[in-house]
VOGU-337488 format. One record per residue: residue in three letters; x, y, z of N, C-alpha, C in turn. Coordinates in steps of 0.02 Angstrom, whole numbers, padded with zeros to 5 digits, always signed. Layout:
<atoms>
AlaXYZXYZXYZ
...
</atoms>
This chain:
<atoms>
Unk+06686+05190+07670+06735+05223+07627+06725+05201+07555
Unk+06710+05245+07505+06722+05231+07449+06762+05249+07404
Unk+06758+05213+07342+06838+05225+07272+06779+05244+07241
Unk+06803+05307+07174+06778+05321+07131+06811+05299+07063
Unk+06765+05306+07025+06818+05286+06953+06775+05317+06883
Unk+06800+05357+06846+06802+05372+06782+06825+05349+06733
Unk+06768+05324+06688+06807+05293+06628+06764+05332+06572
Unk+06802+05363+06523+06771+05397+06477+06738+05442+06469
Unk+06755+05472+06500+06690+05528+06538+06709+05570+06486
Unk+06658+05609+06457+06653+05669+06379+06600+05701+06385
Unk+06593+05768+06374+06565+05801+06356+06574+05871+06311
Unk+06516+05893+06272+06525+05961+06234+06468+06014+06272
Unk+06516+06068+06278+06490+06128+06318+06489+06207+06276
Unk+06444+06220+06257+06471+06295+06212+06535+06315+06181
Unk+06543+06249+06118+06601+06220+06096+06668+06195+06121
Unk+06659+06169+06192+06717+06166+06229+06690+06079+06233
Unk+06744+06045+06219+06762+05956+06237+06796+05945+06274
Unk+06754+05932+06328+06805+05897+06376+06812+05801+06373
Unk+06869+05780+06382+06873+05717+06365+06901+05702+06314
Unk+06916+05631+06295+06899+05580+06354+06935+05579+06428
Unk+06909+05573+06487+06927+05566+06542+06929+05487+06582
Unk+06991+05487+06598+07001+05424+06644+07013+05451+06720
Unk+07007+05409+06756+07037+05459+06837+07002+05382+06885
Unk+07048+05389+06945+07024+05361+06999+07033+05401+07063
Unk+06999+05406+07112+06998+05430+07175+06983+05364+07233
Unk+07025+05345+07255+07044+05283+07306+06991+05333+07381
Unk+06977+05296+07417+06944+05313+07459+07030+05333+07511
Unk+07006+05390+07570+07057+05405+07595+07125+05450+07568
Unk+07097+05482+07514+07157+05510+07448+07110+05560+07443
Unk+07176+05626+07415+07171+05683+07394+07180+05687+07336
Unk+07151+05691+07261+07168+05713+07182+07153+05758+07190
Unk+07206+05814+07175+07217+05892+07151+07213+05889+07063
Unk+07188+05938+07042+07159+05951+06954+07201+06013+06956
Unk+07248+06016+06928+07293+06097+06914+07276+06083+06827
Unk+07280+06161+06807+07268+06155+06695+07270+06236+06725
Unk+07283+06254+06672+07273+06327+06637+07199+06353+06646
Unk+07182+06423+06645+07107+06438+06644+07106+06428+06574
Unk+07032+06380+06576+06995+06363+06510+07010+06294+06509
Unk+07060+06255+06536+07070+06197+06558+07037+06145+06546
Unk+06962+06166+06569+06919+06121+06566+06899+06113+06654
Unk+06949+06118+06718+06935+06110+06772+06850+06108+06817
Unk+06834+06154+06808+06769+06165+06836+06713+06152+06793
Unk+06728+06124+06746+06667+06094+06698+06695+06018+06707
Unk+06726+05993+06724+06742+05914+06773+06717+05903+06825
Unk+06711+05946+06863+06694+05940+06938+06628+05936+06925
Unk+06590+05987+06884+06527+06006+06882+06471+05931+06839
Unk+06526+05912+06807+06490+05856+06750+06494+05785+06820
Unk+06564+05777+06862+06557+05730+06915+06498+05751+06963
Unk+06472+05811+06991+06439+05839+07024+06362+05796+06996
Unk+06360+05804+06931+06295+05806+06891+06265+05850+06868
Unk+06280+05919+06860+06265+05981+06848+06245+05993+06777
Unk+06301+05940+06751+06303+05944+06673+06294+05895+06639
Unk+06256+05868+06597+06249+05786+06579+06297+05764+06536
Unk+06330+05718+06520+06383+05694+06504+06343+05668+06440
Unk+06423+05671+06393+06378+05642+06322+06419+05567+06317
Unk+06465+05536+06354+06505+05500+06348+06510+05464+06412
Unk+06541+05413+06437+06560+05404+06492+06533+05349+06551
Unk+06568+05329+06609+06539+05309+06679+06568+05327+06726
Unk+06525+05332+06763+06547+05351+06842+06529+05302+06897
Unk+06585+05293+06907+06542+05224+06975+06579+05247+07053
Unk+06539+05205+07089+06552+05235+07165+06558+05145+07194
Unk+06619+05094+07203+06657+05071+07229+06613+04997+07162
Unk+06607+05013+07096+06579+04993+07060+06516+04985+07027
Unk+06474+05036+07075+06412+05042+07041+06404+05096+07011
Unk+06373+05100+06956+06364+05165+06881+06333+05199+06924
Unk+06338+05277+06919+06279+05327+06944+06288+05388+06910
Unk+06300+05383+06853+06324+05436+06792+06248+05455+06750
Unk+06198+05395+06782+06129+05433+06762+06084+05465+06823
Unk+06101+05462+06887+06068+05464+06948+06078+05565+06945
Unk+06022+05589+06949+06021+05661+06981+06060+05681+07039
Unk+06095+05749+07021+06146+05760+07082+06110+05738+07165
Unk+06058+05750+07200+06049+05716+07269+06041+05661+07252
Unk+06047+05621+07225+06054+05546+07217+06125+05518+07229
Unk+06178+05553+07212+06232+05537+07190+06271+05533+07247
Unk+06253+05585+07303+06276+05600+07380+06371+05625+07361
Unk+06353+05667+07322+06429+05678+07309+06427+05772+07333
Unk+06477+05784+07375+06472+05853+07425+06511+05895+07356
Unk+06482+05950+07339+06503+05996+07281+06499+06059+07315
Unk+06585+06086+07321+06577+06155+07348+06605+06204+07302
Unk+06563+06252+07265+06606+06308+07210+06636+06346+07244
Unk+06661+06401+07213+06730+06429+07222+06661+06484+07256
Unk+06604+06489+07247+06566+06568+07279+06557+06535+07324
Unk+06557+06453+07342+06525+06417+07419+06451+06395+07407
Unk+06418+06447+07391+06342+06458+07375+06301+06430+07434
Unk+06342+06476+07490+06289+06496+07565+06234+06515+07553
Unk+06172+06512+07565+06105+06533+07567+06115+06602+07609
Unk+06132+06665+07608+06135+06725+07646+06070+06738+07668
Unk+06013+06712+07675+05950+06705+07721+05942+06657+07753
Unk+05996+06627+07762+05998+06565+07820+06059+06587+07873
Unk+06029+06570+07940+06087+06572+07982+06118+06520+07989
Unk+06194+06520+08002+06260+06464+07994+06216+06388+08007
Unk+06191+06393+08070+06159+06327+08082+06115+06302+08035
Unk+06045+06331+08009+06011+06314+07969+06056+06313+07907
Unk+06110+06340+07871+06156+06337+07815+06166+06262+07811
Unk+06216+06241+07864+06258+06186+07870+06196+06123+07874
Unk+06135+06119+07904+06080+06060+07911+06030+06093+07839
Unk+06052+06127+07802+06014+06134+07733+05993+06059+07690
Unk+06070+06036+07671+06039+05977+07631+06003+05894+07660
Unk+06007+05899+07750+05970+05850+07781+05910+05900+07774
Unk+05881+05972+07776+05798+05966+07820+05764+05961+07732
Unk+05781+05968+07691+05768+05970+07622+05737+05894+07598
Unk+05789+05842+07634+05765+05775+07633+05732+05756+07669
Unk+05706+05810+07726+05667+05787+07783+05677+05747+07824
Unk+05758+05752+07830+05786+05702+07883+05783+05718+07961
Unk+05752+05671+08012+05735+05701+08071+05819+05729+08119
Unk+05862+05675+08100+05914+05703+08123+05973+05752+08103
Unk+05936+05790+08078+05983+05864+08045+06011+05903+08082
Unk+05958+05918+08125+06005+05976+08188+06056+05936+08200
Unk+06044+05870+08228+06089+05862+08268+06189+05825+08239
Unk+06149+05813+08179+06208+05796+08115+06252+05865+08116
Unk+06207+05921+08106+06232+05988+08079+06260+06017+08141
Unk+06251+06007+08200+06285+06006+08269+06351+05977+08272
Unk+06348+05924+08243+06411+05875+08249+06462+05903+08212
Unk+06477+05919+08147+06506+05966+08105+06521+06027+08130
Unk+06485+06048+08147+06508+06137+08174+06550+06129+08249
Unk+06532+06081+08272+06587+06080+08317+06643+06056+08315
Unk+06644+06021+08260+06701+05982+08230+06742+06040+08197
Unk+06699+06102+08175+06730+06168+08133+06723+06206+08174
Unk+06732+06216+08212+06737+06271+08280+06678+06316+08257
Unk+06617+06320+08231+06567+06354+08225+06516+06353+08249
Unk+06524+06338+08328+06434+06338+08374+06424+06415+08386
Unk+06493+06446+08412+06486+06500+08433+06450+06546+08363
Unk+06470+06529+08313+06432+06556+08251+06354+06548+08236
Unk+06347+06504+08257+06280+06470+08247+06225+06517+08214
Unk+06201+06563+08274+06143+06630+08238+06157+06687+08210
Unk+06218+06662+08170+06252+06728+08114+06228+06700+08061
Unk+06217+06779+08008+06200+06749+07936+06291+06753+07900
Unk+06300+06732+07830+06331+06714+07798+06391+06814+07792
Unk+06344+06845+07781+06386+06909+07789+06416+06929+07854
Unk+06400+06908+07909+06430+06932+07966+06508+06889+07975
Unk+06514+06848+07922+06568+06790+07927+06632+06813+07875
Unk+06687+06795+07912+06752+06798+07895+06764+06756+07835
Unk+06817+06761+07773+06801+06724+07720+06825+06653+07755
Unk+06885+06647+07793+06896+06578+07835+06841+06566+07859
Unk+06793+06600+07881+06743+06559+07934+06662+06523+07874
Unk+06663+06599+07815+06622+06545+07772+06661+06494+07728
Unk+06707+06464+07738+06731+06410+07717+06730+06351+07753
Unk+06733+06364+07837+06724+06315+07854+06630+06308+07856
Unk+06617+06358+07848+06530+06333+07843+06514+06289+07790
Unk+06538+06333+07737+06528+06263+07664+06579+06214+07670
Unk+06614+06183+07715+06632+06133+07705+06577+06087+07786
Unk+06567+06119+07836+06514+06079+07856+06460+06058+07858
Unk+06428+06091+07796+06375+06103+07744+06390+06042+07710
Unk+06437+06053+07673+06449+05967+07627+06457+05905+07666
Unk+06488+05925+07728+06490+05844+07766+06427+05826+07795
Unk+06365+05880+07814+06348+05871+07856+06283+05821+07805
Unk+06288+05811+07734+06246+05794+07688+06267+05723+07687
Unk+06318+05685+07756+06345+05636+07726+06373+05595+07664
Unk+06412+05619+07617+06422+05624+07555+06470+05547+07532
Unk+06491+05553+07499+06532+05488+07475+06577+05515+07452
Unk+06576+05563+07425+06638+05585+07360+06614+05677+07391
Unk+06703+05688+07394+06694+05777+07389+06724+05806+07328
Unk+06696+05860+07301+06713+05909+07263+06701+05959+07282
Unk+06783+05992+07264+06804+06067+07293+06833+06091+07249
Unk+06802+06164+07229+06844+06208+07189+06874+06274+07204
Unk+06943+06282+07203+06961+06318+07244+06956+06334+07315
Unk+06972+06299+07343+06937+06297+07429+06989+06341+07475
Unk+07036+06351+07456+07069+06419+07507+07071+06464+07459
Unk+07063+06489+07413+07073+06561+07400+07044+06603+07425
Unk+07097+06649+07419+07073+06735+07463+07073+06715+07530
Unk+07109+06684+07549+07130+06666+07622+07169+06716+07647
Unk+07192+06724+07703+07238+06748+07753+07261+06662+07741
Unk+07359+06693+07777+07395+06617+07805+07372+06580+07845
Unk+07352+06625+07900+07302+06576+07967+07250+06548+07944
Unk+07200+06578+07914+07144+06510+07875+07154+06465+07824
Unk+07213+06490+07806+07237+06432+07745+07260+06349+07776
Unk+07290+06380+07808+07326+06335+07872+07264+06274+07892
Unk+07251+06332+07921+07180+06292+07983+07155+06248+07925
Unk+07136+06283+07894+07074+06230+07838+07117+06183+07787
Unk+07176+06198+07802+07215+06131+07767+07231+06076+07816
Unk+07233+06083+07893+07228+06046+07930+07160+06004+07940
Unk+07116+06051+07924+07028+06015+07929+07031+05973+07867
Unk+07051+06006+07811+07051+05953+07744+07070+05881+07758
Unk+07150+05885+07785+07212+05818+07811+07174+05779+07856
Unk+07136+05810+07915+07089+05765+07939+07042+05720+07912
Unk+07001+05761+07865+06950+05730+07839+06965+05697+07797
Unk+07021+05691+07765+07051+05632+07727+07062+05571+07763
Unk+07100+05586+07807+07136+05526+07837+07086+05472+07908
Unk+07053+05532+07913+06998+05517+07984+06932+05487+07958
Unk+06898+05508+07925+06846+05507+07855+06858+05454+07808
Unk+06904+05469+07808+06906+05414+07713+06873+05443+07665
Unk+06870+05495+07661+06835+05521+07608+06882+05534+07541
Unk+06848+05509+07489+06878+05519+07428+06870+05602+07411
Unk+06927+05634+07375+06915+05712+07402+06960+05724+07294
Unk+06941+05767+07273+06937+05792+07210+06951+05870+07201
Unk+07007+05901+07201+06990+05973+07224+07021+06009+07165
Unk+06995+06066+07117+07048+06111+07092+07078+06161+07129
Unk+07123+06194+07119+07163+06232+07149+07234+06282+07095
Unk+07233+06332+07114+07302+06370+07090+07371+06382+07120
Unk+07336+06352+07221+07388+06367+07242+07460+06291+07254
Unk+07503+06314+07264+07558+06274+07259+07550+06201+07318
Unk+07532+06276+07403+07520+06241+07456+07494+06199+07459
Unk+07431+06212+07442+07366+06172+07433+07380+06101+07403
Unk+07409+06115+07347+07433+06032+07312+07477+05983+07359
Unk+07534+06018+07367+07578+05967+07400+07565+05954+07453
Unk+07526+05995+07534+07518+05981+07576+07447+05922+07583
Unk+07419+05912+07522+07358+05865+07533+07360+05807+07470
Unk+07414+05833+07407+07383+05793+07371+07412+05719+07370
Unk+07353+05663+07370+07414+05598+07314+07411+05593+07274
Unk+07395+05616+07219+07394+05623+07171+07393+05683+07126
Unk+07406+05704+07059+07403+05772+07036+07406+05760+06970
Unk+07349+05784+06913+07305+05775+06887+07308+05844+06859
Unk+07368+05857+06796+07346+05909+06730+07300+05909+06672
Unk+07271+05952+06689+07206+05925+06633+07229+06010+06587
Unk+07237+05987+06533+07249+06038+06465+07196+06018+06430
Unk+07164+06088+06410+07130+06083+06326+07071+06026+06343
Unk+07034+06000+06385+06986+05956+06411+07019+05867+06428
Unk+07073+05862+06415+07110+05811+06422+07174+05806+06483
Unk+07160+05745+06501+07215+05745+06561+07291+05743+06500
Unk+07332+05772+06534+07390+05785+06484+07452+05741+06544
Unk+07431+05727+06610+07462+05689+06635+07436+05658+06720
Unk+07456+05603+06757+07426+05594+06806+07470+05569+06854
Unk+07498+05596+06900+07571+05600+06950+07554+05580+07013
Unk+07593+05588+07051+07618+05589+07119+07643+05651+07114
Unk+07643+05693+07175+07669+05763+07155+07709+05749+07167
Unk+07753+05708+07188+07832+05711+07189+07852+05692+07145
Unk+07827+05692+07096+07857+05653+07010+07820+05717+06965
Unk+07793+05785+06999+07784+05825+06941+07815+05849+06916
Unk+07890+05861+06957+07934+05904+06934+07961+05858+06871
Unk+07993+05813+06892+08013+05783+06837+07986+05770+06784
Unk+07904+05779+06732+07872+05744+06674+07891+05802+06647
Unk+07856+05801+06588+07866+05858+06556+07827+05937+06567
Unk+07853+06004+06563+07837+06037+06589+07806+06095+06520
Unk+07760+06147+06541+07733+06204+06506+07753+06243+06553
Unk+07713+06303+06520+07719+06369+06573+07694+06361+06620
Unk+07628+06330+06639+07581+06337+06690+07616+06269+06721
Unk+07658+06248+06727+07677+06185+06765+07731+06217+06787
Unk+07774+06244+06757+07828+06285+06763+07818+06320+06842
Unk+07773+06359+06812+07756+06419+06859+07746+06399+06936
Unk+07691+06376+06922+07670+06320+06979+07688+06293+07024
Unk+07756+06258+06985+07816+06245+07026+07860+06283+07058
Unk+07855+06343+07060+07901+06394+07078+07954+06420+07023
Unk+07954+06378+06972+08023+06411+06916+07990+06495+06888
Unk+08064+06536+06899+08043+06612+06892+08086+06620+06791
Unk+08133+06579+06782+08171+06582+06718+08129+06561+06679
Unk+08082+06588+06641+08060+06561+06576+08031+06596+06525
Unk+08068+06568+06450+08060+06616+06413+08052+06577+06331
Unk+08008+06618+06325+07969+06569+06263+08034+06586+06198
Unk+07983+06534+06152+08053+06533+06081+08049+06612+06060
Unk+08004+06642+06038+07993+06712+06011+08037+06747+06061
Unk+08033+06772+06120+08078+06815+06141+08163+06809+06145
Unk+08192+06754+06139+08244+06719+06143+08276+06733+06067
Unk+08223+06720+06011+08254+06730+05944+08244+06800+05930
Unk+08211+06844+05949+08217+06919+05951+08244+06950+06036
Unk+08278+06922+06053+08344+06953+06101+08394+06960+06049
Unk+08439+07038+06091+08527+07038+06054+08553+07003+06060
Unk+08595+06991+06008+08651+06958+06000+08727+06951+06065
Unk+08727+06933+06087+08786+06950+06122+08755+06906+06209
Unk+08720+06901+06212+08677+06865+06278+08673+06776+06255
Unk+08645+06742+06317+08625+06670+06296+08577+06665+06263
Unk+08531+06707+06261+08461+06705+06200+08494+06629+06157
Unk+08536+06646+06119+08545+06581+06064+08555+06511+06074
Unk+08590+06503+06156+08612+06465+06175+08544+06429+06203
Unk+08497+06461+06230+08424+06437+06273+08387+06418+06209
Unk+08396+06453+06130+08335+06430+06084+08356+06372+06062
Unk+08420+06349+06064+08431+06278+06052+08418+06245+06090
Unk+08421+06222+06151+08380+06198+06194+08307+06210+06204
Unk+08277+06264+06162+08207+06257+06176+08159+06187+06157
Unk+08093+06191+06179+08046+06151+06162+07995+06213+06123
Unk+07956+06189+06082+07892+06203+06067+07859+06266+06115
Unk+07868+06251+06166+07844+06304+06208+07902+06364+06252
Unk+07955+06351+06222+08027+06395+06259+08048+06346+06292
Unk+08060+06392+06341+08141+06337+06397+08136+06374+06456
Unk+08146+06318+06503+08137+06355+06576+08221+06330+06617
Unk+08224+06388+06648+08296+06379+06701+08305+06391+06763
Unk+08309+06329+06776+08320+06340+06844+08375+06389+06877
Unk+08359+06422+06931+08393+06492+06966+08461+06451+06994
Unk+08467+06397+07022+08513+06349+06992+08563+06349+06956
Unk+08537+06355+06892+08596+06343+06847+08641+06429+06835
Unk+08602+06474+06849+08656+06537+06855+08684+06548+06903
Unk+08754+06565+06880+08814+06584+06946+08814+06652+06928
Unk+08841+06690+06952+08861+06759+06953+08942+06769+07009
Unk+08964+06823+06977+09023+06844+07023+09045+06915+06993
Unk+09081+06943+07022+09119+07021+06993+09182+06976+06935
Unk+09118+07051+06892+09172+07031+06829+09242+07050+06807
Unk+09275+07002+06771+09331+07016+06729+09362+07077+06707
Unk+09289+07075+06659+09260+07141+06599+09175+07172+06619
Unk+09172+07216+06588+09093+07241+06607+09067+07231+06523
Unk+09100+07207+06499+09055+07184+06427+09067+07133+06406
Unk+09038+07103+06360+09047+07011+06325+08989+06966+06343
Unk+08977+06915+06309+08935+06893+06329+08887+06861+06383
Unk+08944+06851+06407+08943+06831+06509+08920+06894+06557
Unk+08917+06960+06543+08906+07000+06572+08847+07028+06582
Unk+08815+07042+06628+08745+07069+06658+08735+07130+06705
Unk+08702+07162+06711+08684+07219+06757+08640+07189+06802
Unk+08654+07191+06880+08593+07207+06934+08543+07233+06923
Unk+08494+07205+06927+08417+07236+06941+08382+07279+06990
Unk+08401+07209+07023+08372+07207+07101+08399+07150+07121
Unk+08396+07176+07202+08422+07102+07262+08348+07110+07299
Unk+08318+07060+07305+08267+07046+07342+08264+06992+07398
Unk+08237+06997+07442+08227+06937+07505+08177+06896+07482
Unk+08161+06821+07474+08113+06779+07498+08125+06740+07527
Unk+08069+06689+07544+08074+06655+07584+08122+06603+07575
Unk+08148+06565+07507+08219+06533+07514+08285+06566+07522
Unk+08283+06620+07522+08343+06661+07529+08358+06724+07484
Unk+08414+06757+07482+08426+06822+07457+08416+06784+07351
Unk+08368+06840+07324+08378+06833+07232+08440+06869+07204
Unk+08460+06876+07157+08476+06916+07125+08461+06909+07061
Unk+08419+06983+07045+08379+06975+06974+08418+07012+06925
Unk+08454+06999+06872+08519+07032+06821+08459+07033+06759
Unk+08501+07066+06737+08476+07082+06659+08516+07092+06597
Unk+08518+07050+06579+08556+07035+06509+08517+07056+06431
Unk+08535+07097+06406+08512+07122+06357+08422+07117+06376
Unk+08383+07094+06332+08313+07087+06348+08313+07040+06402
Unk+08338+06978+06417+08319+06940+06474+08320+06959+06533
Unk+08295+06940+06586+08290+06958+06655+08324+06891+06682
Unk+08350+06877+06741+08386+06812+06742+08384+06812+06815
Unk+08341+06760+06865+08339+06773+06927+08396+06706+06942
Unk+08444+06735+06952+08505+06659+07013+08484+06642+07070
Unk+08533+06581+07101+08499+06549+07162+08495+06591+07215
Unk+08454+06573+07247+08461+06632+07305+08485+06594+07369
Unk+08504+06635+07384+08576+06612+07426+08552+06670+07510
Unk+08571+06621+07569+08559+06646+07635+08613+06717+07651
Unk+08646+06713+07621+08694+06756+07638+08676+06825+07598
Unk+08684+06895+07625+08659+06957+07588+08734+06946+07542
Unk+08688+06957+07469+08746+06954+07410+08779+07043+07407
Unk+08843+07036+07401+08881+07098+07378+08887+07133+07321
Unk+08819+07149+07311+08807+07184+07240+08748+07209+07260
Unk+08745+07285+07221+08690+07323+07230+08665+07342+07155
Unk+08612+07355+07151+08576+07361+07087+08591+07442+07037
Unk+08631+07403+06962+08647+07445+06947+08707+07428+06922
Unk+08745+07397+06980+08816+07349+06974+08824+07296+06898
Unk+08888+07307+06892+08874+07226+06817+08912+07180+06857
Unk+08895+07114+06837+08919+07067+06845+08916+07006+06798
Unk+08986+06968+06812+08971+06908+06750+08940+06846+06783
Unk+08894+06820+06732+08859+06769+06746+08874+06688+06682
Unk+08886+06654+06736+08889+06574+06703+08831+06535+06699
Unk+08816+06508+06632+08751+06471+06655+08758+06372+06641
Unk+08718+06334+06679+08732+06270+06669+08692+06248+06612
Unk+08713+06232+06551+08643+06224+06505+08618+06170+06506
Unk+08683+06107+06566+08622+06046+06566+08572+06060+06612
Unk+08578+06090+06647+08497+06109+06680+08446+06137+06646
Unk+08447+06155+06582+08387+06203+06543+08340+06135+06539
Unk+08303+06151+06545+08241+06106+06507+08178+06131+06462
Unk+08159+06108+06432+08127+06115+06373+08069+06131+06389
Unk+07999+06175+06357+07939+06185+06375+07917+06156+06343
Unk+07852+06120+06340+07799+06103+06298+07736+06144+06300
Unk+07704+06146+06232+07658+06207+06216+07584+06199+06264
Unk+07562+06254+06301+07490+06244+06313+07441+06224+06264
Unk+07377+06183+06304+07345+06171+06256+07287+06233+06246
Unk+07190+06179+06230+07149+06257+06211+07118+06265+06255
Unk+07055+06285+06256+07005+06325+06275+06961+06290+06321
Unk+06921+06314+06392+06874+06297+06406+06868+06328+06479
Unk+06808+06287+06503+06805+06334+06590+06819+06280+06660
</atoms>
């Protein structure tokens, strides 16, 4: 089992800086990388990979430097978001690719061990197109183990899933963490993906980590849009639209509470009920009532704002179209902070 560790890690890419970078990956641990596109995300993975030479920096593997060693040197498993299956190889020869390359005598039988571990024998003499996007995922991920690796990197590893392969291969991930010890590094967009694997969680803005959590402490740091979002918050509304809303709505009440980047509200802090009056500032029109999965929305609309309240198990007594007055808690508003810049 090994720990990884980053100290300083920098580079310049077709005017994009990423860095400086700090980070650790404990052997047996999941670090999730969430940022904005342009982030910098996949030009991290790619510079830890070795893909990209670093102008700054070390990389060590349970203290030894290998920030000059060529990517097969480094034994670090790098899977992109295309997988990059060889589609003239069948599954078996795919997955024992990076042992017969080294001329290792025991490849088949390494690359055996993996696919049964990924339910893929029965796959074995299929090429890469005859395969389900769940099923070439688990190929490139027994492709990377089967290289015996030290360190994994994954980018995007369930997207374009169905629920059932998302599932499955988040269960294969949880294994290979906990069973493995493998130090594991992954970007991702989706929500699942983070909380069900990560210990850690790792915003990287503008080429810089902008913070480094426990996901159960993300909610609480400070938040942007893309953290916002992420999290599930649907209320958010930057300073510009808030100071050009009518008069007569909370617009004024949310720009004082804004941050730099607007203000986000929790569905939480709006109540709703049949109104008083059908005008004044408390008053809103139905949108829509929608079902999800925490319960019934109700989405109102107050002058320009849209305003989704808690959603509640019970079908609410209002149909769209209806006004109703709405209360809001303003100690729940919290403040945005601005995205940062550019990169890939």
């Amino acid at each position: 089992m090994s720990e990884i560790e980053v100290s300083g890690l920098g580079l310049e890419r077709e005017g994009f800086r990423l860095g400086p970078i700090d980070l650790k990956v404990a052997a047996g641990t999941a670090t999730v990388i969430l940022g904005p596109s342009g982030a910098g995300k996949t030009t991290l993975l790619r510079a830890l990979a070795g893909f990209l030479p670093l102008g700054a920096g070390r990389l060590s593997v349970d203290g030894e430097p290998v920030e000059t060693l060529p990517p097969e040197r480094r034994r670090f498993g790098f899977v992109p978001p295309s997988l990059g299956l060889l589609p003239h190889r069948r599954v078996d020869r795919n997955v024992s690719y990076a042992l017969d390359l080294a001329g290792d005598a025991g490849a088949a039988s390494e690359a055996r061990r993996w696919m049964e571990r990924f339910g893929l024998l029965r796959l074995a003499r299929k090429y890469p197109a005859q395969l389900s996007s769940g099923e070439r995922q688990r190929v490139a991920m027994a492709r990377a183990l089967t290289a015996r690796p030290r360190f994994l990197l994954w980018d995007e590893p369930l997207s374009a899933l169905d629920v059932d392969s998302r599932d499955t291969l988040l269960r294969l991930l949880r294994d290979l963490i906990e069973e493995e010890g493998l130090p594991l590094l992954l970007v991702t967009h989706d929500p699942t993906t983070a909380f069900a694997l990560a210990s850690r969680v790792v915003v990287l803005e503008g080429g810089r980590i902008r913070s480094d959590t426990a996901p159960e402490e993300l909610a609480g740091g400070l938040l942007d849009r893309f953290v916002a979002r992420f999290l599930g918050y649907e209320n958010l509304f930057s300073r510009e639209e808030l100071a050009t809303a009518p008069e007569g709505s909370f617009a004024s009440q949310l720009l004082r509470a804004s941050g730099p980047g607007g203000v986000v509200v929790p569905s939480e802090a709006f109540r709703w009920s049949r109104p008083d009056a059908t005008t004044g500032a408390h008053a809103a029109e139905v949108r829509a009532v929608r079902w999800t999965a925490a319960g019934w929305v109700v989405a109102l609309r107050q002058g320009s704002l849209t305003l989704h309240a808690t959603p509640t198990r019970e079908v609410p007594s209002v149909r769209a179209g209806e006004r109703v007055r709405v209360e809001i808690d303003l100690d729940a508003v919290r403040p945005l902070m601005e995205l940062g810049g550019a990169g890939t």
